[in-house]
C-alpha positions as CSV (number, residue, x, y, z in Angstrom):
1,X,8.9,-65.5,17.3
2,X,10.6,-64.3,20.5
3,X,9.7,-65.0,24.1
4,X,11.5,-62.9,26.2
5,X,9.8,-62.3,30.1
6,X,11.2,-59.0,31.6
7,X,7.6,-58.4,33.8
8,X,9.9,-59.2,37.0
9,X,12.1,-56.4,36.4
10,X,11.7,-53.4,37.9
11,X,12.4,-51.8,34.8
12,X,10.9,-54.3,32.0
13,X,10.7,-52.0,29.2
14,X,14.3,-50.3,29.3
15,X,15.2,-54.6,30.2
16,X,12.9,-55.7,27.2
17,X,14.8,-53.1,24.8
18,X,18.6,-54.2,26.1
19,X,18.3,-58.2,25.4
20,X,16.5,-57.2,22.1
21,X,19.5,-55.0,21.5
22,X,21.7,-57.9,22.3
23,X,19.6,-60.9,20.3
24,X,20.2,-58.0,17.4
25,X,23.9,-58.1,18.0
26,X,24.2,-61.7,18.6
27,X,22.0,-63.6,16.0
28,X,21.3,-60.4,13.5
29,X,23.1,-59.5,10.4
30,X,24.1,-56.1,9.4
31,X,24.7,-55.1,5.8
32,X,26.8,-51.6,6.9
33,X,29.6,-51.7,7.1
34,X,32.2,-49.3,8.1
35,X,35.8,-48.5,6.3
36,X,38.8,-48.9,8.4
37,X,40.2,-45.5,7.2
38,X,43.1,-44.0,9.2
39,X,40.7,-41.5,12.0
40,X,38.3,-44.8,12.1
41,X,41.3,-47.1,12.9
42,X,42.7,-44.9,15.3
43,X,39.3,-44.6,17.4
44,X,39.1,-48.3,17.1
45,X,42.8,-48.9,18.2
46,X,41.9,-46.4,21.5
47,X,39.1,-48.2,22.5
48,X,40.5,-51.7,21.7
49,X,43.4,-50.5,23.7
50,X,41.5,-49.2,26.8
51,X,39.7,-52.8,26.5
52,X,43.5,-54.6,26.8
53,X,42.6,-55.9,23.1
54,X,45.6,-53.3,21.5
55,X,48.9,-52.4,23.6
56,X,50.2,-50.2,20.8
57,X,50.1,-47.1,20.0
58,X,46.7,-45.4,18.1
59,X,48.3,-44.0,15.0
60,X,45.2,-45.0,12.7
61,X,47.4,-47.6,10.4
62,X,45.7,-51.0,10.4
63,X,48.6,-53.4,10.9
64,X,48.7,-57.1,12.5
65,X,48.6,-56.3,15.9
66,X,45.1,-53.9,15.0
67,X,43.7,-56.9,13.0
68,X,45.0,-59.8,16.4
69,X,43.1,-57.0,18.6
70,X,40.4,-56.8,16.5
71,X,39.7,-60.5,15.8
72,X,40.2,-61.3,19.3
73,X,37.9,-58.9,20.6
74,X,35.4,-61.0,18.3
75,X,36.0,-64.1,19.4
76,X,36.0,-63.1,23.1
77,X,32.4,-61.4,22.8
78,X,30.9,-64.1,20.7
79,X,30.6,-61.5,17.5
80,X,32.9,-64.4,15.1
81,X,30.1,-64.5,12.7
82,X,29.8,-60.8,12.2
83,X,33.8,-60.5,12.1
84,X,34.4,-58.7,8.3
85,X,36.2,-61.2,5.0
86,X,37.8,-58.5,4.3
87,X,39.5,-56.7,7.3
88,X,39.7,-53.5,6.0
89,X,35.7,-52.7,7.0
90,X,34.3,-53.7,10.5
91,X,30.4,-54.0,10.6
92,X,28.7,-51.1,12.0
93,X,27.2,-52.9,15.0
94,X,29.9,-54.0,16.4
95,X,31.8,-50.6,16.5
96,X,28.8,-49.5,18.3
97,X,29.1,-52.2,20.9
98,X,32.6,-51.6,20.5
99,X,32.2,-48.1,21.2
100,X,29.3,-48.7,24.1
101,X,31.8,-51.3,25.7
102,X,34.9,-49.0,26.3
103,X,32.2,-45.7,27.8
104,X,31.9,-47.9,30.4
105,X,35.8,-47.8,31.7
């Protein structure tokens, strides 16, 4: 059960709909999850660098200074528990807060 109260907002439906979006992406669990392939790493490495997570340069090869950017973007958001075992995928909500995140710039 959730209580969330959002009637003294003046817009409590789009409010109710954004902290369900981010219970999702807080406490949820997502089985997709997406292939760090050389176009998806470069994306992520733009967006990561337009954060200041990445200083280098987005040429789509996942190497440690991709993975630091990566992992500290986690832990600075509070997404360590949807950060991927295997580093070579990233779970599919995250990109999308990921990508959501660096429109905003």
């Amino acid at each position: 059960m959730i209580d969330l109260r959002v009637d003294d907002h003046p817009q409590p439906i789009e409010e109710l709909a954004r902290l369900l979006d981010l219970r999702e992406l807080y406490f949820g669990r997502t089985k997709k999850r997406i292939k760090l392939d050389a176009p998806t790493t470069q994306k992520v490495q733009t967006m990561l660098k337009a954060l200041g997570y990445y200083k280098g340069a987005a040429h789509g090869k996942l190497d440690k200074a991709t993975i630091q950017a990566l992992i500290d973007f986690h832990n600075t958001e509070n997404l360590e528990m949807r950060l991927q075992k295997d580093l070579q995928f990233l779970d599919a909500r995250v990109l999308r807060f990921l990508e959501e995140k660096a429109k905003l710039l």
